[in-house]
C-alpha positions as CSV (number, residue, x, y, z in Angstrom):
1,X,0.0,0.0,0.0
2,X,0.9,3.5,-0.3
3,X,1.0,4.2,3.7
4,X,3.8,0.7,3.7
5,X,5.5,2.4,1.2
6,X,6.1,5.7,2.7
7,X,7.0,3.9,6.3
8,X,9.4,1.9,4.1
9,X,11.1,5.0,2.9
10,X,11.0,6.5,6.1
11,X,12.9,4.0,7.7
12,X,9.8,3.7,10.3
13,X,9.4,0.1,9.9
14,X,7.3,-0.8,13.0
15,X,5.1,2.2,12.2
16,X,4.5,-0.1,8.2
17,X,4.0,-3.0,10.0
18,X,1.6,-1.7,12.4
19,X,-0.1,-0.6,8.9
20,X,-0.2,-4.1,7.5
21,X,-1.2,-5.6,10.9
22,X,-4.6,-3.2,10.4
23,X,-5.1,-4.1,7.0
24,X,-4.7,-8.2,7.9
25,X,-7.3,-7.6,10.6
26,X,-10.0,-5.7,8.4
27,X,-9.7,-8.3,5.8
28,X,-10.9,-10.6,7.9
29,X,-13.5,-9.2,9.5
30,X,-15.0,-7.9,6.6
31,X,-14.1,-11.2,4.7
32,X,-11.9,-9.8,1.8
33,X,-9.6,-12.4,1.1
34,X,-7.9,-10.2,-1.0
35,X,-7.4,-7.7,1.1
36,X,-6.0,-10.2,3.9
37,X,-4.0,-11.9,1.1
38,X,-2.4,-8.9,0.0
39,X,-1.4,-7.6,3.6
40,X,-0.4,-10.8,5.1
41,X,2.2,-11.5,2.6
42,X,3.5,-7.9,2.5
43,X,3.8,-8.1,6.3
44,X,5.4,-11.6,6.1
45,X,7.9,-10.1,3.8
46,X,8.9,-7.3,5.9
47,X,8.6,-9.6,9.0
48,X,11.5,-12.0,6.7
49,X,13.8,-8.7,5.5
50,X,14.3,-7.9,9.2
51,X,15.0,-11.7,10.2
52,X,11.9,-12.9,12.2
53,X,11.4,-15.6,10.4
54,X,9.3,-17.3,13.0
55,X,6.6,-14.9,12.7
56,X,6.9,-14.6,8.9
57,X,6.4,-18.1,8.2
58,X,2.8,-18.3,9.6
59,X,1.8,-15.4,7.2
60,X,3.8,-16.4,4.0
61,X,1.9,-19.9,4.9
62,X,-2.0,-18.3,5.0
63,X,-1.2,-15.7,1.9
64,X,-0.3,-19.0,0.4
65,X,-3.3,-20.8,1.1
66,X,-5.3,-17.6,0.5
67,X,-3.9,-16.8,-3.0
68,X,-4.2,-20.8,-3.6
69,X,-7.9,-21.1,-2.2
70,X,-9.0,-17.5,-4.3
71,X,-7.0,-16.6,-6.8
72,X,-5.8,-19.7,-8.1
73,X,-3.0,-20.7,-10.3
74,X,-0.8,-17.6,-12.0
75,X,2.6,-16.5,-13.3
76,X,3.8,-17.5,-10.0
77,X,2.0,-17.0,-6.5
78,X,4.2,-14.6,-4.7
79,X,3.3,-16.0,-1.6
80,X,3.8,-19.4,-2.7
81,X,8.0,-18.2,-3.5
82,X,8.0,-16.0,0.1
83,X,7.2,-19.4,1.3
84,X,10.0,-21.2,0.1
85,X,12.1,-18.0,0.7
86,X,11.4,-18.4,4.4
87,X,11.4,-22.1,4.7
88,X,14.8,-21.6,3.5
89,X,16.7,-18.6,5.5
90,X,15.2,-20.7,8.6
91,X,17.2,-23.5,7.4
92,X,14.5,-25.9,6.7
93,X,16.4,-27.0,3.4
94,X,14.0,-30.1,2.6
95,X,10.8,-28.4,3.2
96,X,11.9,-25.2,1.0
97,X,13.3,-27.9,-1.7
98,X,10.1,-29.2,-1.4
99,X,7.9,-25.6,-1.8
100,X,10.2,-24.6,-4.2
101,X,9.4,-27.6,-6.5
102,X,5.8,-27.5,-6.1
103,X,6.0,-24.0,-7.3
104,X,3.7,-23.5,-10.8
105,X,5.7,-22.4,-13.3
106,X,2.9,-21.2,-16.5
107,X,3.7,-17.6,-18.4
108,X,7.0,-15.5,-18.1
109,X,7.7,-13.9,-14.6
110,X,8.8,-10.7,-13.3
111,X,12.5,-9.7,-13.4
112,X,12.1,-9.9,-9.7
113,X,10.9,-13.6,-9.4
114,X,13.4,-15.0,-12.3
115,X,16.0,-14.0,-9.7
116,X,14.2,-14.8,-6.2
117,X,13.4,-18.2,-7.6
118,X,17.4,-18.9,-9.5
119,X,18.4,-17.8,-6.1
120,X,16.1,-20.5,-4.3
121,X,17.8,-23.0,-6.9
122,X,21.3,-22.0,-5.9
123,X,20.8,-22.4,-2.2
124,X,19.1,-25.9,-2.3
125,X,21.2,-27.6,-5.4
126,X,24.9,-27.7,-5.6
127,X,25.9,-24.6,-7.5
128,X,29.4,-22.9,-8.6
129,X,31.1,-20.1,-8.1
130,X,30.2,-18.6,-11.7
131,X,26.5,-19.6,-11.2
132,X,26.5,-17.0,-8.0
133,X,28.8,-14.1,-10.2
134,X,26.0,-14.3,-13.0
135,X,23.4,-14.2,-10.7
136,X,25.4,-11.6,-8.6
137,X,25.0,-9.4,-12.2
138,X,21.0,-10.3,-12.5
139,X,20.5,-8.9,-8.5
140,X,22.5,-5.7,-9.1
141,X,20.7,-4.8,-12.0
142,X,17.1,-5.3,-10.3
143,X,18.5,-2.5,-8.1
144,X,16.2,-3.3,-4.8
145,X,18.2,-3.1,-1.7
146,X,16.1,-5.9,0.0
147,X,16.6,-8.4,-2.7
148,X,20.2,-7.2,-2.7
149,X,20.4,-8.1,1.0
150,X,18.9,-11.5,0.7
151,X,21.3,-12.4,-1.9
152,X,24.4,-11.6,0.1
153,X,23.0,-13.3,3.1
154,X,22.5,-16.5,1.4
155,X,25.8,-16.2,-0.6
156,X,26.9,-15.7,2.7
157,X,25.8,-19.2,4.3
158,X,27.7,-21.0,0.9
């Protein structure tokens, strides 16, 4: 949303997430799934950028089954890849190998996803050297800090 947004770039992170929180909230009481959907995985995703990855999982997990249950098969479910994301950082290798594989894979996705997803592959499957420089090249040129960050934290644990 436009109120996460300006948190975001106000560095006032709790103040975003107290937005999202809200926004989870209303969309279930008033029984928008989208709504609930939308904020849950945008709150699980800043829940997994500042490391608590034991309150992201739970949200990645129900805007999974949200997007799953009412939006149905896509490009790739966002929530469905934050999933695997999380399952991952957390170290729960099999169960991320596992998400990560049962991830739909129908139409051409976003610049952003090619590289979440090659950088999924190159945590779980043995990988080289030059297969983290050329994906090194791909996350530089998306330009977004947070992907950025995540890359040099799992090139980190290599």
């Amino acid at each position: 949303s436009n109120r996460t947004a300006l948190w975001s770039r106000l560095g006032r992170m709790d103040r975003a997430g107290d937005d999202l929180r809200r926004a989870v909230q209303l969309g279930r009481r008033i029984g928008n799934a989208l709504v609930e959907r939308t904020a849950s995985h945008n709150l699980a995703e800043q829940l997994y950028w500042q490391g608590d990855l034991e309150e992201a999982l739970p949200l990645a997990l129900r805007a999974r089954d949200l997007h799953q249950r009412f939006i149905g098969e896509g490009e790739l479910p966002d929530s469905a890849l934050l999933v695997a994301r999380v399952r991952a950082a957390r170290g729960d290798l099999e169960d991320a190998r596992a998400e990560l594989a049962a991830l739909p894979r129908t139409g051409t996705l976003a610049p952003i996803n090619q590289v979440l997803v090659r950088l999924l592959e190159l945590v779980l499957r043995p990988s080289t050297r030059a297969d983290w420089d050329a994906l090194a090249v791909q996350v530089q040129a998306l330009d977004i800090p947070e992907v950025t960050r995540e890359f040099e934290i799992f090139a980190g644990k290599r």
